[in-house]
C-alpha positions, 0 to 999 in steps of 0.5 A: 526469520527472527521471532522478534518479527512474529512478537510484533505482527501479533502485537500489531494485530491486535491494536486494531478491532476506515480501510480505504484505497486512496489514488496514490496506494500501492500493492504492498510486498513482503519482502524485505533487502537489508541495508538498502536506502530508498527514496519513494514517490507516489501519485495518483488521480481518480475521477471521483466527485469532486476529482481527487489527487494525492502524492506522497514523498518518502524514505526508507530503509532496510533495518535488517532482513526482517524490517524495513521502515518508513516515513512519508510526507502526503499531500492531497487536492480535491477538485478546483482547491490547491494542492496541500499539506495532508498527513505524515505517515510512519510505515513499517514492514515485516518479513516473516517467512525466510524467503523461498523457504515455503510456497508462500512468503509472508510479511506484515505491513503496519502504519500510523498516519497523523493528518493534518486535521488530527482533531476531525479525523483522528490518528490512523492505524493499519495493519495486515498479512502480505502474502506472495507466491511464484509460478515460473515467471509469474508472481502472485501478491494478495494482501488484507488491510484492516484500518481504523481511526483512534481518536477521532471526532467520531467513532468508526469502525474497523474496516476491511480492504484488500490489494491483489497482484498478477506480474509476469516478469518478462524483463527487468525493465519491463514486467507487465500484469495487472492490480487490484484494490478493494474496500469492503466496509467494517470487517464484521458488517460489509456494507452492501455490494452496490456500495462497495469499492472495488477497482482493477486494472493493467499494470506496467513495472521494471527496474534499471540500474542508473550508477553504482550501486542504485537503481530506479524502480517504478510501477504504474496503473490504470485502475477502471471502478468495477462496482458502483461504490468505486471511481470510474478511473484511477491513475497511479505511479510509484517510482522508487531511487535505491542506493 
C-alpha cells in the first residue's frame, strides 16, 4: 500500500483533538476499487422528538487503489417543517493495508461537512480507523469515529463514536446481519450511560448487476435505541449505481 496513504491518515488524525450518528449514516469500509464511479443515495428516519429525517445524494470515485473521494449533497426534516437544503459533505477514504494481506484490513474515513447554517454550527470535521476482517462466509466491520466542529458559535469538544457490522454473505443478492452505531460524548470525558446514544439492528444487503459494467448495490436497516440517550427506532437505506 502507498506510503502516501499513512502520510495522510497521520495528518488526519491529528486535525482533531460532536461524533453523532445521524438517521441517514451508514458502516463505512475499508476497501477501496480503483477506477469505479458511483452514484450514492442515503435516507433515513428516526423517531426522535420532534421526528427527524435526512437524505443524502453523492458521487464518488475510485482514485487508485489507496483512495476513494467523495462529494454528498445532504438534506434534512425536522418534525412538521419541509424537507431542505442542510449541508455539502466532501468524503474521503483511505485504504491502507493490501487487501487480505493481514488478518485485518484497515483504512481511514475522514470529512469535512459545510452546513448551511456555517456561522451557528461551524464546519465539521471526522476522522477514523476502519477496521474489517473475514470468518468463511462471515464479515466483520468496527469502526471509531472522532468528529469536532471548528469555527462554531460555540466551543465543542471532540466527540467519540463507533459503528459495528456482522453480514453473513449468503448470496450476492441477498446478505443478512446486523449493525450498530454508537455515541459516547467527548473522547476524554463520556457522558454518563443513561445519556449515551446506542442503537443496533437487523440488516439486509446484496448486489445485482443491472448491464455491462454496472451494478446496483443497497443496504438497509432497522435500528431499535438500546439506551436512553438513543431513538427508539431508526430506518435507513443506502443504494449505490456503480458503472
Amino acid at each position: 500500500m502507498k506510503s502516501n496513504a499513512v502520510l495522510i491518515a497521520a495528518l488526519g488524525l491529528l486535525c482533531l483533538q460532536s461524533a453523532h450518528a445521524g438517521p441517514a449514516d451508514y458502516v463505512y469500509t475499508p476497501m477501496v476499487e480503483p477506477g469505479e464511479r458511483e452514484i450514492d443515495f442515503k435516507s433515513g428516519t428516526q423517531d426522535s422528538d420532534p421526528r427527524k429525517s435526512a437524505a443524502t445524494l453523492g458521487f464518488g470515485y475510485g482514485v487508485n487503489d489507496w483512495w476513494f473521494t467523495e462529494v454528498y449533497l445532504k438534506g434534512v426534516k425536522e418534525g412538521g417543517a419541509s424537507f431542505k437544503y442542510d449541508a455539502v459533505e466532501w468524503e474521503n477514504k483511505f485504504q491502507l493495508t493490501e487487501t487480505g494481506k493481514y488478518p485485518v484490513d484497515v483504512g481511514l474515513i475522514t470529512e469535512i461537512e459545510i452546513p448551511r447554517d456555517r456561522e451557528e454550527e461551524g464546519i465539521e470535521l471526522k476522522v477514523g480507523p476502519l477496521f474489517q476482517t473475514e470468518f468463511g462466509r462471515l464479515q466483520l466491520n468496527g469502526n471509531v469515529l472522532f468528529e469536532k466542529h471548528v469555527d462554531a458559535a460555540e466551543p465543542s469538544d471532540t466527540e467519540m463514536g463507533y459503528q459495528w457490522q456482522v453480514k453473513y454473505r449468503w448470496q450476492p443478492t441477498l446478505e443478512y446481519g446486523l449493525q450498530g452505531f454508537g455515541d459516547l460524548g467527548a473522547w476524554d470525558d463520556w457522558e454518563p450511560a443513561d445519556e449515551q446514544s446506542h442503537k443496533a439492528g437487523p440488516a439486509i444487503f446484496g448486489k445485482f448487476s443491472v448491464g455491462s459494467h454496472q451494478a446496483v448495490k443497497y443496504n438497509a436497516a432497522w435500528l431499535v435505541g438500546v439506551s436512553d440517550g438513543a431513538p427508539d427506532n431508526t430506518f435507513r437505506l443506502q443504494a449505490e449505481l456503480e458503472f
